[in-house]
N, C-alpha and C positions, 0 to 999 in steps of 0.2 A: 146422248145416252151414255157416253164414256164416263163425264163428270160423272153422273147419276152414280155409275159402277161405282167410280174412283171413291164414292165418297160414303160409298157403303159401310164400310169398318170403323169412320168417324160416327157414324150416324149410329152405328151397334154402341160405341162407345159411350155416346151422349145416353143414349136407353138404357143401359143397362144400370151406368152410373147414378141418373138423374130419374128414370123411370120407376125402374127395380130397386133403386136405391146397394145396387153392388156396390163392394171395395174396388177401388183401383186394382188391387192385387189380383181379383179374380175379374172385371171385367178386360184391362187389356192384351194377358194373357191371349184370350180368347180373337179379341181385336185384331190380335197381330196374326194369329191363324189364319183370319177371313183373308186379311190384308196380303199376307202367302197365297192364298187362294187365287185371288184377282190378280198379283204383280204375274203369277204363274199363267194359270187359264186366261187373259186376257192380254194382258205385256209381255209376256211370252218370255219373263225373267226364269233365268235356269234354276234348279235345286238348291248346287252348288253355291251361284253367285247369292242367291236367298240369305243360302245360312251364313255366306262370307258377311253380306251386307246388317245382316242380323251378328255377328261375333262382333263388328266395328260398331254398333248401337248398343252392346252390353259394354263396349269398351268407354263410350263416350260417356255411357251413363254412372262408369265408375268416376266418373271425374266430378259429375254434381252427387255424387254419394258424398264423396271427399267434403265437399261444402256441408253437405248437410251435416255428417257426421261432428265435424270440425267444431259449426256454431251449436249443436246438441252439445257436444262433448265439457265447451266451453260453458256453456248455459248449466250442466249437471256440478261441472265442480265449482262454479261462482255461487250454485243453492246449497252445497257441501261444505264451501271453507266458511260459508259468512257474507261473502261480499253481495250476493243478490240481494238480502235480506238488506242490508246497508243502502244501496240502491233502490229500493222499494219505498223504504222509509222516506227516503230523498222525495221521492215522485206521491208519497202519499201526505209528506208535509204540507205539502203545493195545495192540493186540495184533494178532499176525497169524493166528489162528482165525478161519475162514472164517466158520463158524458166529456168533461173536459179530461182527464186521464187518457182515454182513447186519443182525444187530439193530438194533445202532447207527446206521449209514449207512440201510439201506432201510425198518425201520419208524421210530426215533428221529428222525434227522435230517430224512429225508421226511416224516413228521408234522407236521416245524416245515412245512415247506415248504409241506403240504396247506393249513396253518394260512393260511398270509400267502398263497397264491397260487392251491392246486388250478387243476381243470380240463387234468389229465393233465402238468404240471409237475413233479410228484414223481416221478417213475419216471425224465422225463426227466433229473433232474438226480442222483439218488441212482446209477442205476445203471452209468453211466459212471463212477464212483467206483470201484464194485465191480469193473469192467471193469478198472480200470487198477489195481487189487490184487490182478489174478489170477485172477479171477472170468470165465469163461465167459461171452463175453456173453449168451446164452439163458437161461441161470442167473441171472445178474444181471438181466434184463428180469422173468425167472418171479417172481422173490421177490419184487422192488421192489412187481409191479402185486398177489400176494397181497396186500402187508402195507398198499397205498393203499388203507383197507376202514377202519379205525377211526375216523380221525383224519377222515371223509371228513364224517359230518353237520355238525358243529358248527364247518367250515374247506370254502372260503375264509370266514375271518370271518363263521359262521355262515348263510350264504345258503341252502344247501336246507336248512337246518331253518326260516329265515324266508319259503322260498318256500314251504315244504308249510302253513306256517299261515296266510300271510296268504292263498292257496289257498284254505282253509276258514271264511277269518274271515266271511265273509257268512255263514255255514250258523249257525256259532257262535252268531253272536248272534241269530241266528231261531230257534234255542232256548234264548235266555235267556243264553246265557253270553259271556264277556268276551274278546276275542282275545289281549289281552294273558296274561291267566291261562293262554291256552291253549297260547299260544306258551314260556310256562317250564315246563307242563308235560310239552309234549312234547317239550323240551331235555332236562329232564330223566330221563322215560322214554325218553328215544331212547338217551343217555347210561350211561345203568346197565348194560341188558342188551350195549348193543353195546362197553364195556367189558371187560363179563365176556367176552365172545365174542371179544374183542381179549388174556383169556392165552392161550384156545385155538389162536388164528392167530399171535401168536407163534410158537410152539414149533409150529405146523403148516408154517410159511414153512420154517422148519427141518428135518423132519422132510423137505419134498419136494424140500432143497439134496442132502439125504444120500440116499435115498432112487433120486431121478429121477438127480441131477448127481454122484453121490459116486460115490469109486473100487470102494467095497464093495459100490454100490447096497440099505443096509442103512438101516434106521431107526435101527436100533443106534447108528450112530453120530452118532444126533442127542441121545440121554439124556443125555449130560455136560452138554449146555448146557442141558437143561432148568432147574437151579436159578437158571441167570443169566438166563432167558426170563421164568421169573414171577418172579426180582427188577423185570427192567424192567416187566411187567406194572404191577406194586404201584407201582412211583415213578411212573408215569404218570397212573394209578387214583389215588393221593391228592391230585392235582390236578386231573387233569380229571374227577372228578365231582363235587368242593366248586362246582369252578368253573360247572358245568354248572346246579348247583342254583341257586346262590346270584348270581352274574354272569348266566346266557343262553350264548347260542350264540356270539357274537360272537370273542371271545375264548382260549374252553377250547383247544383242540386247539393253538392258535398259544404261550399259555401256559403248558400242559402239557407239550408237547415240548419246548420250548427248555431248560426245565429241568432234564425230564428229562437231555436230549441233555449238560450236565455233570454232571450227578448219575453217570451212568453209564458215562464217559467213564471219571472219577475212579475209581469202581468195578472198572472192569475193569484198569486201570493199577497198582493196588492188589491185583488177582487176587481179589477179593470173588466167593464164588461161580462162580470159572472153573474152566472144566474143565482137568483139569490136566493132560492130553495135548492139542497143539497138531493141530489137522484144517484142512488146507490144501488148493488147489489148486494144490499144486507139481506139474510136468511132468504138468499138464490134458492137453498135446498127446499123449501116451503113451499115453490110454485108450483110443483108437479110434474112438471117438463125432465124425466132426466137424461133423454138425448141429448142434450149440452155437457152433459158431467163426458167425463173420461172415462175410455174404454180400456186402457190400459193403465197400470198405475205406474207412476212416477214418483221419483223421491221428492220427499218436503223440505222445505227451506230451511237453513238452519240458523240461527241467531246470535251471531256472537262478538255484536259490540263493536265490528270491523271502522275503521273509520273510514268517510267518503272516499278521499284522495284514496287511499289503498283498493277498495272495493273496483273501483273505477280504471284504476293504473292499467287492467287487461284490456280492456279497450282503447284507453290514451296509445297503449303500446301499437295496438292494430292498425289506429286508425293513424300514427303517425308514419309507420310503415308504407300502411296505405300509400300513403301521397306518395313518402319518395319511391316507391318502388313501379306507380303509375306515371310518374309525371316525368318526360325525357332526360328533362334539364337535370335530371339528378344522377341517370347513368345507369341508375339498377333495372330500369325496363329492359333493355338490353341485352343487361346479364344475363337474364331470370328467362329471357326468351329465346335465348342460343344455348347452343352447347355448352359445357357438358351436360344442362341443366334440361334436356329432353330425351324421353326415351320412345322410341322406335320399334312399331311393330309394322312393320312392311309387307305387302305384297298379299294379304291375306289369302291364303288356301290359293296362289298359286296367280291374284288377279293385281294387276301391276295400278292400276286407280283407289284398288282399297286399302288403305293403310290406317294408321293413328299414331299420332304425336301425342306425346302427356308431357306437358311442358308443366314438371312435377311442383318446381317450387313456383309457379304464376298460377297454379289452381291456389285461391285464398281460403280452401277448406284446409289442405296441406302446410300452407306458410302464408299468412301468419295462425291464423284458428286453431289447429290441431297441435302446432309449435306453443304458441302461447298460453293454450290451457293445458301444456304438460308443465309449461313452466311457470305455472300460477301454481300447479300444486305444492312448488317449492319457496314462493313468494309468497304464500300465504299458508303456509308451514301446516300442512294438509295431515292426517293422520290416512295411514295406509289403508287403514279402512274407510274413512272418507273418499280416500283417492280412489279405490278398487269400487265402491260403493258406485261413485258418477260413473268409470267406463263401462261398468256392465250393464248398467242406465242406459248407458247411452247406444252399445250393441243391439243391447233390445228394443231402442224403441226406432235404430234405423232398419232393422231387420223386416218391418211390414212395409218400408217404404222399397227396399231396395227389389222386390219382383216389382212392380210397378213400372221402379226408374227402367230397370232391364228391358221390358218387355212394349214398354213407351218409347222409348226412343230408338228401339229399334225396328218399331214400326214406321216414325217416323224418316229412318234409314230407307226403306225399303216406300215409301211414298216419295220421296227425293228424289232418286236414284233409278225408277222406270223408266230408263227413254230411250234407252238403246233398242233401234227396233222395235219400238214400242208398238203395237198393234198390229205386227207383222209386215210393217212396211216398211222397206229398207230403202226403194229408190223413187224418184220422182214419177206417178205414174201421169199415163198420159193426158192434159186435160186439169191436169192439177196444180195448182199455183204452190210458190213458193211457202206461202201462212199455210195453206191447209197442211201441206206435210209438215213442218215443223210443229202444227199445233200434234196430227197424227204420232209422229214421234218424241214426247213432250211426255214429262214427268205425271204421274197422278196427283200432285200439286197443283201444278202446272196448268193441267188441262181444266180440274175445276174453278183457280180463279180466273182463268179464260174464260169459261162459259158465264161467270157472276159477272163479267163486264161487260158480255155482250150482250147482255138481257137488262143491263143499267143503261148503256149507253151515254148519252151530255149526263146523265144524272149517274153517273159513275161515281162522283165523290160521294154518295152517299153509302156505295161499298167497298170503297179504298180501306174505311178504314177497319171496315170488317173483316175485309182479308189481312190485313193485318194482326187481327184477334183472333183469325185460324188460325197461322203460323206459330203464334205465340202459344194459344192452346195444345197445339199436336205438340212442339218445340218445348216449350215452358222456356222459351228465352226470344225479347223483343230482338236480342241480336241475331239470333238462327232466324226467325221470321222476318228479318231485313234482309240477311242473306239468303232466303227463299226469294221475297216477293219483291225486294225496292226494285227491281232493273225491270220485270213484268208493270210493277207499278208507271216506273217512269218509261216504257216503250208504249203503255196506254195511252199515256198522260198527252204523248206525243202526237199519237197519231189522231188522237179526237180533238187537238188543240189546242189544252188544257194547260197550266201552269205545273209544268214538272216539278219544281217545287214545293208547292202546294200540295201536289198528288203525294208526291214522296213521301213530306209529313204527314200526310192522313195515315199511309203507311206505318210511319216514326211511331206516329200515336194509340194504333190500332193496337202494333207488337206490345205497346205500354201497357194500353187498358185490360191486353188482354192476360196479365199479370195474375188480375183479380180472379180468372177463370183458369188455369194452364193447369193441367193434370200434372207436372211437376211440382208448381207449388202449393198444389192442393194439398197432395200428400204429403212434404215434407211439413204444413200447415203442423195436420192432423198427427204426420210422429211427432214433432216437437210438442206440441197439446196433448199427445195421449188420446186423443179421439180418431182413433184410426177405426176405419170401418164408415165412417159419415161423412167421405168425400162426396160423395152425391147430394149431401143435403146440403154444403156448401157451394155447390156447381149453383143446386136451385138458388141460393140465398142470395148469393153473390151477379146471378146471368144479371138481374134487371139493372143494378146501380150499374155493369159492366154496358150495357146497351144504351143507358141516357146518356153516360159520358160520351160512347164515340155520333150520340145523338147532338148534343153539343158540341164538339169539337165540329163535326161535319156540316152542319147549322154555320159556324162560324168562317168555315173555309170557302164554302157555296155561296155566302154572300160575297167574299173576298174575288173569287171567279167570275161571281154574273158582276161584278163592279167592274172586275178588269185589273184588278190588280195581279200582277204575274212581276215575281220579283228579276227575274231572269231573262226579259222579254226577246232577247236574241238569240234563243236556246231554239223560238219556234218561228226565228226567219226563214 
């Protein structure tokens, strides 16, 4: 009955959004209400600690603002100076089949992106591309956030595959085994299956361009491209899962894409595997549909001649950054994550556990994003009116996202964070085993993926990787859904006998897929496209390609269990 409660304000949410078709703005406002309601009346969480826990979820949200804003900010003065428009040309020489465009720009290119940057970055910047090629913006928002699902574990620079292990690393070695071991192997199982489940999503990002956005509304007309979909698959695949085994997390996705992203450039330029009728969104405005067009207006691209190399240099900047400021061996991880380089808000309204760290320059909306598109307006010798043109662009179009981000994660605060005396039971009553009370006093998280696994049971891998796709949904990050659920993950995995690393990644994977769904990066989706208002019909567009993936992925690990394959096998001496 408690789940049932618990999960009440998710469930307003999914309705109102996906039913009623509300904005985010206005449905989780209200969400967060209920969510007060229940941590109150049921958790018997105080006012006080409410609102405290609520001021530290407007706090965290101002941190994915920073992102958003950053890649908006950057994306407004790259269509102001020139250099988009420079860019586009690039991507539209290649070829103009809608169908391959999407591959290349929203999984390939995006991929790199996920690599050096994630945290809803990818969508922001790939689908303004596809936007300014033609693409529908709804279109271009739907496929970009399908296809930010692969590339998602092992990027940014491996962090939710190193947050779900070092998660469990205390468990690991209290049964004997080694974190580090555990951390390549669940790189590496995270990797294979969501691989393989990464041709599927290919050619399904595809299938719902034609399908949902095509003139025919036919699948049919997604089959031509299928042989160019599992080409990309394979050039992908024989990188990122050498790299996966053999390197870690750190690296693959950032690795494997970029190379891809010429591999397949060349390819399609070449006509390797292309379909040999051209499928376009010429005269989009014709069809009749104008729920795709933009609800907000945005500035238009501007055209002036910029050369590649120039156009490009803000990103080369980013993404060079990127690396050294992710990767140890270079010493700026460090920096950027101690002092003086954090600031401190403690003890919120008086509660010594509630705080926030804003580790100012390691948010990549702030440094590099926001740094680097002040400093493209002077690298590409911007007119002030161009310049002033993009920031106010860009104010307004994070402006519908940011009640959302507010009001999202601070409900996920206050879902987290129920366990103190949670149900009014403080001590062990009589007759009561140790699970029940701890389940009794257990987060509203907590307590519903408990009840999704006791009602699974040996067939639990088939909603490992669904709680993984809650976490991500309420969170809008596979790493906060690692850090909710891998340790719940791996104490299941444990005690039904299950291959803890296996479970984990279904985890890994869950947090991943559920990218395509997160009410974070829906909305950011929809400001960056101008379609703010039809987050709910991207929830609908998006649920089903998001449920075949963790249908595959979970397909492939349940064979891997009933076979007996357990990478770890001394984890469950």
């Amino acid at each position: 009955m408690y789940a049932l409660i618990a999960a009440f304000p998710i469930l307003l949410t999914v309705v109102l959004m996906v039913g009623f078709n509300r904005p985010a703005k206005q449905a989780l406002p209200l969400s967060w209400l209920v969510a007060c309601l229940v941590a109150g009346l049921v958790w018997h969480m105080g006012v006080l600690e409410m609102t405290a826990q609520t001021i530290a979820g407007f706090l965290s949200a101002f941190e994915t603002l920073c992102i958003i804003f950053g890649a908006i900010l950057l994306m407004n003065i790259l269509k102001q100076s020139g250099a988009m428009a420079s860019i586009n040309q690039m991507f539209s020489n290649i070829t103009r089949d809608a169908r391959i465009q999407a591959v290349i720009i929203g999984y390939i290119f995006a991929g790199f992106i996920e690599g050096v940057a994630g945290f809803g970055t990818p969508a922001a910047l790939a689908a303004p591309i596809l936007i300014s090629l033609g693409f529908p913006p709804l279109a271009a928002a739907a496929v970009c956030l399908i296809y930010n699902s692969t590339p998602v574990c092992p990027g940014p620079v491996g962090v939710p595959t190193l947050t779900a292990s070092s998660t469990v690393a205390s468990a690991v070695t209290g049964l004997g085994g080694d974190p580090d071991t555990f951390t390549m192997e669940l790189t590496k199982w995270t990797c294979i299956p969501h691989m393989i489940g990464g041709f599927f999503i290919i050619f399904i990002g595809v299938c719902v361009l034609c399908k949902v956005f095509g003139p025919n509304k036919s699948f049919k007309d997604a089959l031509p491209a299928l042989p160019f979909c599992l080409l990309s698959g394979a050039v992908v695949a024989v990188i990122y899962i050498p790299m996966a085994i053999f390197a870690g997390p750190e690296l693959t996705s950032m690795v494997a894409f970029i190379i891809a992203l010429f591999v397949l450039m060349i390819a399609a330029k070449k006509g390797i595997l292309m379909p040999k009728e051209e499928w376009t969104f010429d005269r989009v405005e014709e069809w009749g549909d104008k729920s795709w067009m933009a609800t907000r207006k945005v500035s238009t691209t501007k055209e002036k001649g910029m050369s590649p190399v120039k156009a490009w240099m803000p990103y080369i900047i980013i993404g060079i950054f990127l690396v050294i400021s992710r990767i140890a061996v270079f010493g700026l991880k460090d920096i950027l994550n101690n002092e003086p380089f954090i600031l401190h808000v403690d003890h919120i309204l008086g509660f010594e556990n509630i705080n926030w760290d804003f580790k100012f320059f390691w948010n990549a909306g702030i440094l590099p994003f926001i740094i680097v598109a002040l400093l493209t307006i002077f690298l590409h010798k911007m007119t002030k009116t161009e310049a002033k043109t993009a920031i106010f662009d860009s104010f307004n179009q994070v402006s519908g996202a940011a009640i959302a981000l507010l009001f999202g994660v601070a409900m996920v605060n206050l879902y987290r964070f129920t366990s103190d005396a949670s149900i009014g039971e403080t001590v062990l009553s009589a007759g009561q085993t140790v699970e029940e009370f701890t389940y009794a006093n257990s987060s509203m998280l907590y307590i519903m993926a408990h009840a999704l696994a006791n009602i699974f049971d040996k067939a639990y891998f088939l909603v490992a990787p669904l709680i993984g796709v809650l976490g991500a949904f309420m969170s809008g990050s596979c790493t906060v859904s690692n850090t909710l659920f891998a340790s719940l993950q791996f104490e299941t995995a444990t005690v039904l006998g299950m291959s803890q690393v296996l479970i984990v990644a279904l985890q890994n994977m869950g947090g991943a897929i559920g990218n395509q769904i997160c009410v974070n990066n829906i909305v950011a989706a929809c400001a960056t496209t101008g379609t703010n208002g039809n987050e709910g019909k991207l929830i609908r567009t998006n649920i089903i390609p998001a449920l075949i993936y963790c249908a595959v992925v979970a397909t492939i690990v349940g064979v891997l269990l009933f076979t007996g394959v357990n990478p770890m096998p001394e984890l469950l001496q």
